[in-house]
N, C-alpha and C positions, 0 to 999 in steps of 0.2 A: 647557602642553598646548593644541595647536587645538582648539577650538568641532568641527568635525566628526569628531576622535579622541571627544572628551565624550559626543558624542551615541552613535556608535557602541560606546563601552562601556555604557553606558546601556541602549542598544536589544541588546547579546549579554546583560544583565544581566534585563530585562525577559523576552525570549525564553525564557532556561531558567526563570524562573520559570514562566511561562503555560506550558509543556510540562506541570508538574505538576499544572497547574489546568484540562489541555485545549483552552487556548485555540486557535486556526485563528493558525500565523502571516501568513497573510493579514490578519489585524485589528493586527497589530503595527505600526504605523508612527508616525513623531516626533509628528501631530497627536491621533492617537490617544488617547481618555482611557480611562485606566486603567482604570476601573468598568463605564464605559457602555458602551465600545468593546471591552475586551479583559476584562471581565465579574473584573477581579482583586480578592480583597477585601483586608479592613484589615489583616491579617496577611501578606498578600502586599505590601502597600504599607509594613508598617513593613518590613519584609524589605529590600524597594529603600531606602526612606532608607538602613536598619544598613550594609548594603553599600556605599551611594554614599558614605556618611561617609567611612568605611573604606578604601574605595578610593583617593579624592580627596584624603586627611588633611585634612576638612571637616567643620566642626560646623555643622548646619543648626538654629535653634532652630524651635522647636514652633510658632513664629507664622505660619511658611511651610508647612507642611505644608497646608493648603487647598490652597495654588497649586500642589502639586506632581502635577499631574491629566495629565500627558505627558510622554513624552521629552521634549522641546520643554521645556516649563518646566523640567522637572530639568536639565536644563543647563543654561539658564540660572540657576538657582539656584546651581549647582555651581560654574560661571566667578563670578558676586558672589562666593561665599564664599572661593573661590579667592584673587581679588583682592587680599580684605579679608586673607588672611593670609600679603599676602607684604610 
């Protein structure tokens, strides 16, 4: 899977979440962080790991979850793990 397929499921994964949280998709973009930028909380963010695992058939462990503050990073998170399991 390309790097800009990754990101753009990411960012249609993102989007429907912040529809239910109100966010402006104006604030949706790759560098975007989650919290600051698009106001998501912690339940919205386990939400996108559950899904990007899921999606991806990627297991992310719990020590990356810091860095996963954008689209941006979650892809690349998603391509390592990716990687690593093939």
């Amino acid at each position: 899977m390309e790097t800009a397929e990754i990101r753009s499921t990411i960012k249609d994964l993102i989007t429907e979440i912040a529809e239910d949280m109100d966010t402006e998709a104006s604030a949706i973009t790759e560098d975007a962080h989650f919290t600051e930028d698009m106001g998501l909380d912690s339940m919205a963010l386990l939400e996108v790991l559950a899904t990007m695992e899921k999606k991806f058939s990627v297991s992310i462990p719990e020590s990356e979850f810091p860095n996963l503050t954008s689209i941006n990073k979650c892809a690349e998170t998603v391509e390592k793990y990716m990687a690593q399991s093939n």
